[in-house]
PAZAMI-949299 format. One record per residue (C-alpha): residue in one letter; z, y, x. Coordinates in steps of 0.2 Angstrom, whole numbers, padded with zeros to 4 digits, always signed. Each point is the difference from the previous one (the first is absolute). Layout:
// residues N
AZYX;...
//
This chain:
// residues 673
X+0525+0490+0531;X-0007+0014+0010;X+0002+0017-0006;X-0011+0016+0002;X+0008+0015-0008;X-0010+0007-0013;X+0007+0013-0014;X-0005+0009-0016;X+0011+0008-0011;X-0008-0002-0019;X+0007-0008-0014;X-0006-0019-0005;X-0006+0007-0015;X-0013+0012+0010;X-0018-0010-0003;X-0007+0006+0016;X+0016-0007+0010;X+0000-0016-0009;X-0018-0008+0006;X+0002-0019-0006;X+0004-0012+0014;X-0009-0016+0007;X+0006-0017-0010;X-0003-0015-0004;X-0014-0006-0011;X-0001-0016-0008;X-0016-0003-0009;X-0002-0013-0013;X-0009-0007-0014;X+0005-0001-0019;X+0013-0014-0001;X+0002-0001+0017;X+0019-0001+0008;X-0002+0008+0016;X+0017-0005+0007;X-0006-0019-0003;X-0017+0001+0006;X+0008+0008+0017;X+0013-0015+0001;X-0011-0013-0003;X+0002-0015-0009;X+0010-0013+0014;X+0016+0008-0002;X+0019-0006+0002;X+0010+0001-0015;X+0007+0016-0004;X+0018-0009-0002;X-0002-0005+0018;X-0003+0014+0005;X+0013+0009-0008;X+0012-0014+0006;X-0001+0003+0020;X-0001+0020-0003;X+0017-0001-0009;X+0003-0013+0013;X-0004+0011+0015;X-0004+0015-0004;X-0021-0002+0001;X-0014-0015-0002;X-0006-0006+0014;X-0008-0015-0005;X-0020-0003-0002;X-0009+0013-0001;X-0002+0008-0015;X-0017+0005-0005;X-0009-0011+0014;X+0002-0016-0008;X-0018+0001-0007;X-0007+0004+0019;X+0009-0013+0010;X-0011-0016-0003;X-0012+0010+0009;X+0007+0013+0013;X+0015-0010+0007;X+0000+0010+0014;X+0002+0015-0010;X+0011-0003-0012;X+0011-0007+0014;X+0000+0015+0007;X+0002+0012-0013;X+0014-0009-0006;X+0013+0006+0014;X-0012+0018+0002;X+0011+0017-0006;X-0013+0003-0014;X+0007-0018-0007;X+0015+0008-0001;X-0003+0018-0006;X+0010+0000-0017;X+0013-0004-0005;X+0002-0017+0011;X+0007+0014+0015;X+0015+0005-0004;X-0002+0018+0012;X-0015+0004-0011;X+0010-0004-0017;X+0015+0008+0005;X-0011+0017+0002;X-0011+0000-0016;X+0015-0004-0011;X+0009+0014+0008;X-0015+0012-0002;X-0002-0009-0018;X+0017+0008-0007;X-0001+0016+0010;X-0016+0005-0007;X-0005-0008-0014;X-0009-0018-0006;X-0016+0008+0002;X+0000+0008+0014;X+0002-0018+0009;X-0017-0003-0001;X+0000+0011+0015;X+0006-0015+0011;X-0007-0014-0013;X-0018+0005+0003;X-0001-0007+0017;X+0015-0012+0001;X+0001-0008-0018;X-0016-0002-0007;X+0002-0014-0012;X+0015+0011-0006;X-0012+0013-0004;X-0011-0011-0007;X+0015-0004-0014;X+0007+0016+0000;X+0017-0006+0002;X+0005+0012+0012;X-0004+0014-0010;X+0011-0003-0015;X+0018+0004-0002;X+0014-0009+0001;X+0005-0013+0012;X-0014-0009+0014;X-0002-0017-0001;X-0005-0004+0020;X+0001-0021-0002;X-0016-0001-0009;X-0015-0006+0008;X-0010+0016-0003;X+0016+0009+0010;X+0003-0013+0016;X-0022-0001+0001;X-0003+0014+0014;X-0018+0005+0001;X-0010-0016-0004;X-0015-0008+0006;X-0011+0008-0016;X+0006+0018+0002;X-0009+0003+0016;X-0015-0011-0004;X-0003+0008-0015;X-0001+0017+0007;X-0020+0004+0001;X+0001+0020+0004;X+0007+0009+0010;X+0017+0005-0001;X+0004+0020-0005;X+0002+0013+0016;X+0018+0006-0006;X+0009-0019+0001;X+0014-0003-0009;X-0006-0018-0009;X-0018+0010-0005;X-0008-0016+0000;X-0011-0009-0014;X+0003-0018-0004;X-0014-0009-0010;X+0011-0010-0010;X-0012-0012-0009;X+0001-0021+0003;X-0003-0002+0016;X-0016-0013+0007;X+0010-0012+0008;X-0014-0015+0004;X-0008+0004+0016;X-0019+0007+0001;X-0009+0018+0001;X+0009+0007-0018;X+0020-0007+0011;X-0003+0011+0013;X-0009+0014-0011;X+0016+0002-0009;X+0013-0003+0012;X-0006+0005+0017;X-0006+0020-0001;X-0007+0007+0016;X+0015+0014-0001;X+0013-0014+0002;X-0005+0003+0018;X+0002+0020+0002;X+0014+0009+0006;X-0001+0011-0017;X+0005-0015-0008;X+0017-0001+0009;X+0002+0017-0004;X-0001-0002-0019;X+0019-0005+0004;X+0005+0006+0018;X-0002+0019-0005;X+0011+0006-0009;X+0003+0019-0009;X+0018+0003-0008;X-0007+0009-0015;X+0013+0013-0011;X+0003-0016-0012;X+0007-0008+0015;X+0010+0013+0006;X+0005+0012-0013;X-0006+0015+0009;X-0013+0001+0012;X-0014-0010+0006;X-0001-0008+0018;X-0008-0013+0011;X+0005-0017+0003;X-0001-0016+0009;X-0020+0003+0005;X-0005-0013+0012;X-0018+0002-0004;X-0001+0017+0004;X+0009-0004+0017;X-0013-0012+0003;X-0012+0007-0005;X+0000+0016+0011;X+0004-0012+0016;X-0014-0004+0011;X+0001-0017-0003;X-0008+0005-0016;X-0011+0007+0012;X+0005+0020-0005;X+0015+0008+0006;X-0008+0015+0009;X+0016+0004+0012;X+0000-0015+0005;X+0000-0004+0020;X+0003-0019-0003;X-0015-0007-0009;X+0001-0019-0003;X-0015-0010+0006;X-0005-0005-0016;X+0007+0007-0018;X+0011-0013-0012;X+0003+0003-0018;X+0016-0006-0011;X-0007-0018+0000;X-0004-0002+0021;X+0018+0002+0003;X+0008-0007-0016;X-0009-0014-0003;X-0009-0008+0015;X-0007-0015-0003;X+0010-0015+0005;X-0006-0019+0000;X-0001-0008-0016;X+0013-0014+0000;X-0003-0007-0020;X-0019+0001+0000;X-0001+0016-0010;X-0016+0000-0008;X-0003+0017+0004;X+0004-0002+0019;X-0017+0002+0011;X+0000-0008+0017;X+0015-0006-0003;X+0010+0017-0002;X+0005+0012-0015;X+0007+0017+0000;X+0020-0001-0002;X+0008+0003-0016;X+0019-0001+0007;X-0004+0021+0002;X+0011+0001+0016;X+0009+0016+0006;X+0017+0005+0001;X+0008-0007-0017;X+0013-0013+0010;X+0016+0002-0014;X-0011-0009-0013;X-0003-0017+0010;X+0019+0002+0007;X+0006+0001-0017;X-0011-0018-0005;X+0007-0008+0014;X-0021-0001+0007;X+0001-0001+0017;X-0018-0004+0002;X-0006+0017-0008;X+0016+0011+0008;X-0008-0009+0017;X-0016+0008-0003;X+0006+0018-0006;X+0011+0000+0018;X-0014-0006+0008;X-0012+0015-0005;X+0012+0013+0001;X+0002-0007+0018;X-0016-0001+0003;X-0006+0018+0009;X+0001+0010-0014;X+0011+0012+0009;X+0003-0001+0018;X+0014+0010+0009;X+0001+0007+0019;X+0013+0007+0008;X-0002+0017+0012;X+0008+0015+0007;X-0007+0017+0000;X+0015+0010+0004;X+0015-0010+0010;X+0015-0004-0011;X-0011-0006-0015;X-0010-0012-0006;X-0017+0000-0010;X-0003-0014-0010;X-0017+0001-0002;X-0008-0007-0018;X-0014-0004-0005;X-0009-0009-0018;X-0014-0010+0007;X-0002-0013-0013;X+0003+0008-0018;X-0015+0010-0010;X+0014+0012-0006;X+0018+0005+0005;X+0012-0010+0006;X+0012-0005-0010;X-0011+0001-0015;X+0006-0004-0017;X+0017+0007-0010;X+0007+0007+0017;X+0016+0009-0009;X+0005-0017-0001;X-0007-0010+0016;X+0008-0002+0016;X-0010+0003+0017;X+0012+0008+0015;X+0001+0002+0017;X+0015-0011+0008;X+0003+0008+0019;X+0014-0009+0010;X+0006+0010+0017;X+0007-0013+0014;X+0011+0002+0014;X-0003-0006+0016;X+0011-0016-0005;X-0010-0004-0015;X+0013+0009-0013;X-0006+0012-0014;X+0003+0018+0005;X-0010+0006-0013;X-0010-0003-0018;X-0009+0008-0014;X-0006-0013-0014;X+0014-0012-0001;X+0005-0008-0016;X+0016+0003-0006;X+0013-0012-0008;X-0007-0004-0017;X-0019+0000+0008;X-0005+0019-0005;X-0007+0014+0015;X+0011+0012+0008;X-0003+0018-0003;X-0010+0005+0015;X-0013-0015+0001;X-0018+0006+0001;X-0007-0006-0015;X-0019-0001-0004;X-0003+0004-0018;X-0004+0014-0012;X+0015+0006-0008;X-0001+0005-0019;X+0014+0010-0005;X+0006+0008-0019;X+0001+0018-0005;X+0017+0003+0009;X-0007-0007+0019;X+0010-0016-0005;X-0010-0016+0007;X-0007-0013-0011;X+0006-0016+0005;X-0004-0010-0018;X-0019-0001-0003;X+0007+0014-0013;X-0019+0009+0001;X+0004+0010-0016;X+0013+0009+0010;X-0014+0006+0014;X-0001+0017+0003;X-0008+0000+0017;X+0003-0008+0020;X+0010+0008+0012;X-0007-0011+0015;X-0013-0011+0005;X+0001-0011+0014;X-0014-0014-0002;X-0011-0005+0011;X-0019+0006-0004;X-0013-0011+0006;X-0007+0001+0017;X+0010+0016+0006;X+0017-0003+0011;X+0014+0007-0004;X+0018+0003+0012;X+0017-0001-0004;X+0011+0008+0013;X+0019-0009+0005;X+0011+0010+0011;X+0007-0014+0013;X+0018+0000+0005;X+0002+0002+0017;X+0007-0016+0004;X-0016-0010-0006;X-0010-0015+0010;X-0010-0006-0011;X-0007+0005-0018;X-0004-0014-0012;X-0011+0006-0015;X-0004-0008-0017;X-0011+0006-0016;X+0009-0011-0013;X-0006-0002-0021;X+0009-0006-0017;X-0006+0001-0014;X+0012+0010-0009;X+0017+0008+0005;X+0016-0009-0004;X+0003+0015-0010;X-0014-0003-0012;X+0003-0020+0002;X+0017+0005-0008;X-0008+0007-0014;X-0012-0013-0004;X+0011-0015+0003;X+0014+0003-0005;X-0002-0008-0018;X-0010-0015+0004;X+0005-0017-0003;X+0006-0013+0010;X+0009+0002+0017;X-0017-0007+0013;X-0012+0011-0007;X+0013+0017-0005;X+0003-0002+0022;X-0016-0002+0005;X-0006+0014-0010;X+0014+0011+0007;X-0004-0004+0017;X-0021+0002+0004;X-0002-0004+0015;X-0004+0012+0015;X-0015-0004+0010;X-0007+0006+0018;X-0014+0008+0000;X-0002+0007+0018;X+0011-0001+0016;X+0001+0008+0017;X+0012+0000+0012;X+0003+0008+0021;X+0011+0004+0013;X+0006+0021+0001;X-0001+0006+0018;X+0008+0019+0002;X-0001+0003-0020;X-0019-0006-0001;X-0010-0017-0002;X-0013-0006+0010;X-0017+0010-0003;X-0012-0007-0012;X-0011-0009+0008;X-0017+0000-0009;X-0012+0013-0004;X+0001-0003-0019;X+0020+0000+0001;X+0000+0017+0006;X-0013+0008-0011;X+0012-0008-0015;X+0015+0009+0007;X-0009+0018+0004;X-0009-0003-0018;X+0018-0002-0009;X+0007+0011+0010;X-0012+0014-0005;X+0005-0003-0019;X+0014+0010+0004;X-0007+0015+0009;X-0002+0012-0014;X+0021-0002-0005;X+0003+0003+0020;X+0007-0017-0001;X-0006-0004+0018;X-0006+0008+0014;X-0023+0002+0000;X+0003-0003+0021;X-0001-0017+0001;X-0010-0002-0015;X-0013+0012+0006;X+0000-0009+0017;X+0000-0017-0004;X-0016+0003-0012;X-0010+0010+0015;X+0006-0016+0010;X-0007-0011-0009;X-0016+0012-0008;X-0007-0002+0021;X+0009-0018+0001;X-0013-0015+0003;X-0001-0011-0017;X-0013+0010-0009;X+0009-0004-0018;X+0018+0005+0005;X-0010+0017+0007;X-0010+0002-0015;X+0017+0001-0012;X+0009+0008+0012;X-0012+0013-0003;X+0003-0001-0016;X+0016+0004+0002;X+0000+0015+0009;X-0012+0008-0014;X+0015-0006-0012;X+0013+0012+0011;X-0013+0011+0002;X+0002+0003-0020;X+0019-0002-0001;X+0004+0012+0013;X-0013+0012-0010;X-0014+0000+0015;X-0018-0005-0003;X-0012+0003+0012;X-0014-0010+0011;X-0020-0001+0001;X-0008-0003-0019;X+0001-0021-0006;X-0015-0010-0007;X-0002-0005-0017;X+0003-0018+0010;X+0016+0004+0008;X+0013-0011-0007;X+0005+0003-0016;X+0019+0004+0006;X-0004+0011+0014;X-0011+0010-0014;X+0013+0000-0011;X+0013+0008+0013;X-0016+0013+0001;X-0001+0005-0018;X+0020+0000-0003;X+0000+0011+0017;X-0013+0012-0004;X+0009+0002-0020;X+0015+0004+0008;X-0008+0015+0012;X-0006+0006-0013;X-0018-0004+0001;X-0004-0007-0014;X-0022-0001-0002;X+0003-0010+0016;X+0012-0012-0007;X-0012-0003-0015;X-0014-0004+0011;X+0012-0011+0010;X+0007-0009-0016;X-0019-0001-0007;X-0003-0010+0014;X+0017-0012-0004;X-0008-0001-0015;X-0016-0008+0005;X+0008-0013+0010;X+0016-0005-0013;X-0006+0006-0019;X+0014-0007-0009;X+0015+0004+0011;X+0011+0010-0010;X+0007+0011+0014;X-0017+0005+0004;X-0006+0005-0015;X+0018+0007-0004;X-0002+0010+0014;X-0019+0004-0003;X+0004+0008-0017;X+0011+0008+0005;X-0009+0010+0015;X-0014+0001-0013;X+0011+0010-0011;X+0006+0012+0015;X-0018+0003+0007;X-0005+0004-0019;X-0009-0014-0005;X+0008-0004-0018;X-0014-0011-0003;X+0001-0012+0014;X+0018+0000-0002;X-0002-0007-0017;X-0012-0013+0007;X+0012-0007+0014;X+0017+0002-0014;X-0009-0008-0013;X-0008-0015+0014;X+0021-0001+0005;X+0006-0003-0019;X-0014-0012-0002;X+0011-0011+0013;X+0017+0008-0006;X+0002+0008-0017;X+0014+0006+0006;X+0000+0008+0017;X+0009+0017+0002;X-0012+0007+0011;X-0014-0003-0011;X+0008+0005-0013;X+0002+0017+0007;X-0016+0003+0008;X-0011-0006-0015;X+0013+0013-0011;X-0003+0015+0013;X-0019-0005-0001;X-0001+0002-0018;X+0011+0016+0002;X-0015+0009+0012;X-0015-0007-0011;X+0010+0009-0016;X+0000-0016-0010;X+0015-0005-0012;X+0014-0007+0015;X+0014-0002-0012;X+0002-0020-0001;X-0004-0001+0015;X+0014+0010+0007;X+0012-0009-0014;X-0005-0016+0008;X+0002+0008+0021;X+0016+0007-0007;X+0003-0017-0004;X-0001-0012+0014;X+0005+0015+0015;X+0011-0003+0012;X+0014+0013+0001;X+0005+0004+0018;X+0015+0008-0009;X+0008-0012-0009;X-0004-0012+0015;X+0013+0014+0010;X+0012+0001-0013;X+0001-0020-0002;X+0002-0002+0017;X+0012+0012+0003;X+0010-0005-0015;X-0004-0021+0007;X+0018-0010+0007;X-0009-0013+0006;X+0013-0003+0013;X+0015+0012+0008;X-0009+0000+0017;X-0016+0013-0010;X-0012-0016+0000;X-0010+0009-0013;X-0004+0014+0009;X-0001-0009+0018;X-0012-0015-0007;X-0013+0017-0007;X-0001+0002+0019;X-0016-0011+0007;X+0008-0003+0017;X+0022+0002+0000;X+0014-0007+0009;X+0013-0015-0006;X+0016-0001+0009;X+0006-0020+0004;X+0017+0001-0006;X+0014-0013+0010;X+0004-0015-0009;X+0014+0001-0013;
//
């Protein structure tokens, strides 16, 4: 999962350091078995399933928990049936391996921290909880997240994640008719924050034995993005904006005559996305087909350019994801860059991102992950969150903004062939959660997740350079990404500056308008502002750029007028009032600083920044700021221990810790072996 760094050193037993975490509510009536209700009543015998998971390690047979569902949604259950959430539980093997580990390395207990989201019939029983051996062949364990368990949640979910999600667990009304689709089809199913009751994720003290930190947090990717129609900095703004749902569950033709299809169409429940070990591992081509098949489908693209002779850019870019790509338990995915440097005659004179002889990546491969480490720099490679202490690098994709990996070209090369490649998990972690299972087929195919291409490119090298990009937009990608790494020196601001003033006075109006954009983003990063006053109807980025530049020379009424305006045009984008607080507090405006922290924590209870404006606020009004700097202190982000970790990180012998921190650096394509 993606890491943040956050740090606070206080004892567990310290009240104000130990705020309750989101979880899992089950609500029932007197009598009432929640575990049942939430399985329904068709269900395979509990000896079958017990057989094939000592057989094979999980049950993969009919779905548990949709039995009840199927005479009517076909299509659905079909669907569902092969879907990830199907197999959340203990009927995945990666996911097992991790939560029993995490089980005996902290405590029964302290499990629910993974069962919350990925177990809840478990939860539901408690078996999880008690000491003692796991039983994982019982119905309850191999069920995943059931049909019921999202079509019984009627509010919406908690701000802070982790499983904070209520389940009305009362009989469900399974005829059809106005009291059906009351009970079972809530208006919140269709939210982003619903997703986010699960895909956000904090790593409280209970998890980790020390300090608190951020976790896998899709939701809040997303929802800072412009395709959730905020993400102030942003110069790529989508046409329209998506939620969770758009992209994860389009609606496809209804093959069975599911009774909830309209015109002929319902909204997907296989939850496609990157999870391809799962389908691998049940031998279900058809699923693994579709995963490839949208991971291949645009969601990255990849250009090759020069921008000094003897290198090459590859130029990246996340156009399809609402948050980072890769998303999910990154420590433990696979996505890389594989670069392949041909002679003249067609024979490799170079290569980064080969695999090796048992399948695993060699030391120097450009990797796009966050990478959690533990207290001594060491990287987590397990799932082993209770270890966390902070992340040393992160090189995911965000949405919309290029990014540029540099590869320094031997001298002998013709042509440069270039692939973004995914799996699933590394053969390391397939090791550790394989190992044990039984039966040869399954115990291979889980060792072995297949690697899937998600983007290609390829072009010939004429005196250490590739042919120009051609379009307008491939261009502005490339000065964009390159940009990222201004502020570290990586590259030269020349020919970044130059192409964006070449394309600000180009003839497509839209490319112009963004290179625009991007100049008032140097502007900032090289410490300039300057340039005639904006209108309140300016785009948003460009006054953005304007109220980060005037803040950083120091005039600081102006920037508050400038993020005022912001605020008008995008009231809920967190970086906005973030920095809106902020200027309010520096300007002397306590109150109005309170006002836009308290705005920002009403979307994320814990967000650093208002956490310590709404604390410094109270501070200049005199009132009592004690919890609230006990609960800052809490959730800060340390730049310190972020140093120290890294410099303390062996990621690789080749300083990859220290070289991935940089946005734009240099690879080296080392001669076949």
């Amino acid at each position: 999962m993606p890491l943040v760094t956050r740090s606070f050193g206080c004892a567990l037993a310290v009240a104000l350091c130990a705020s309750p975490a989101a979880a899992l509510e089950l609500r029932t009536k007197g009598g009432v078995n929640a575990g049942a209700v939430l399985l329904g009543r068709a269900v395979p015998e509990a000896a079958d399933v017990r057989d094939e998971v000592e057989r094979t390690g999980f049950y993969a047979g009919e779905a548990l928990g949709a039995g009840d569902c199927a005479r009517c949604h076909g299509d659905v259950v079909e669907q569902f049936s092969a879907s990830a959430h199907r197999f959340a539980s203990f009927a995945n093997p990666y996911y097992a391996a991790a939560v029993l580990a995490f089980r005996e390395a902290r405590d029964p207990l302290a499990a629910r921290f993974c069962a919350d989201c990925h177990d809840p019939l478990v939860v539901a029983d408690g078996a999880l909880e008690r000491p003692g051996p796991f039983d994982a062949t019982t119905p309850a364990a191999q069920a995943g997240i059931t049909c019921l368990v999202c079509h019984s949640v009627h509010t919406p979910p908690d701000l802070r994640g982790n499983g904070g999600v209520v389940v009305d667990a009362t009989p469900a009304v399974l005829e059809p008719g106005a009291a059906h689709k009351a009970r079972l089809g809530d208006p919140v199913l269709r939210t982003a924050r619903f997703c986010g009751g699960c895909h956000k994720v904090g790593l409280t003290e209970s998890v980790t034995g020390d300090v608190w930190l951020r976790g896998q947090n899709e939701y809040d990717a997303w929802y800072d993005s412009a395709w959730a129609g905020r993400g102030v900095a942003s110069i790529f703004r989508p046409p329209e904006t998506r939620t969770c749902q758009d992209c994860h569950m389009p609606r496809e033709p209804a093959l069975r005559g599911d009774k909830a299809a309209r015109d002929g169409a319902i909204r997907s429940h296989r939850f496609l996305a990157s999870n391809t070990a799962l389908p691998h591992l049940r031998g279900d081509a058809d699923h693994l087909a579709r995963t490839q098949a949208f991971l291949g489908g645009g969601v990255v693209t990849l250009r090759l350019a020069t921008s000094a002779p003897g290198t090459l850019d590859v130029v990246l870019r996340n156009r399809g994801a609402g948050h980072a790509f890769p998303g999910g338990t990154s420590d433990s995915n696979e996505a890389w860059l594989e670069v392949r440097a041909l002679g003249a005659t067609g024979k490799v004179v170079g290569q980064s991102g080969a695999l090796g002889p048992r399948g695993e990546l060699a030391e120097d491969t450009h990797v796009l992950r966050a990478q959690p480490v533990d207290a001594e720099g060491r990287p987590l490679r397990r799932r082993d969150v209770h270890r966390a202490r902070g992340v040393v690098f992160d090189t995911s994709l965000p949405p919309g903004d290029p990014r540029v990996v540099r590869f320094a070209l031997p001298a002998a090369t013709a042509r440069v062939q270039v692939r973004l490649l995914y799996r699933k998990f590394s053969k390391e972690y397939a090791a550790f959660a394989c190992d044990d299972l039984p039966g040869a087929r399954t115990r291979a195919a889980c060792l072995a997740p297949p690697t899937t291409r998600v983007a290609t490119a390829e072009a010939d090298v004429s005196g250490g350079r590739v042919p120009p990009l051609e379009s307008a937009e491939a261009r502005l990608e490339h000065a964009l990404g390159l940009g990222q790494g201004l502020v570290d020196a990586a590259v030269g601001e020349a020919f970044v500056a130059e192409t964006l003033k070449e394309l600000a006075t180009g003839p497509d109006a839209r490319i112009a308008a963004m290179a625009g954009l991007g100049l008032a983003r140097l502007d900032v990063a090289a410490g300039r502002w300057g340039g005639p006053p904006l209108a309140d109807e300016a785009p948003v980025a460009a006054l953005w750029s304007r109220a980060l530049g005037e803040h950083r020379a120091h005039r600081d009424a102006e920037a508050f007028t400038t993020a005022a305006a912001l605020e008008k045009r995008l009231p809920d984008d967190r970086a906005v009032l973030g920095l809106g607080a902020r200027l309010a507090n520096i300007v002397g405006r306590p109150d109005d600083a309170r006002r836009l922290a308290d705005r920002l924590l009403a979307i994320d209870p814990e967000s650093e920044e208002a956490l310590l404006q709404r604390l410094l606020a109270l501070r200049a009004l005199g009132a009592d700021a004690s919890t609230a700097e006990a609960t800052w202190a809490r959730h800060r982000r340390p730049v310190e221990r972020e140093l120290r970790l890294r410099r303390a990180s062996g990621i690789d012998a080749n300083g990859a810790a220290e070289r991935e921190a940089v946005p734009v650096h240099v690879h080296r394509l080392e001669k076949p072996r």
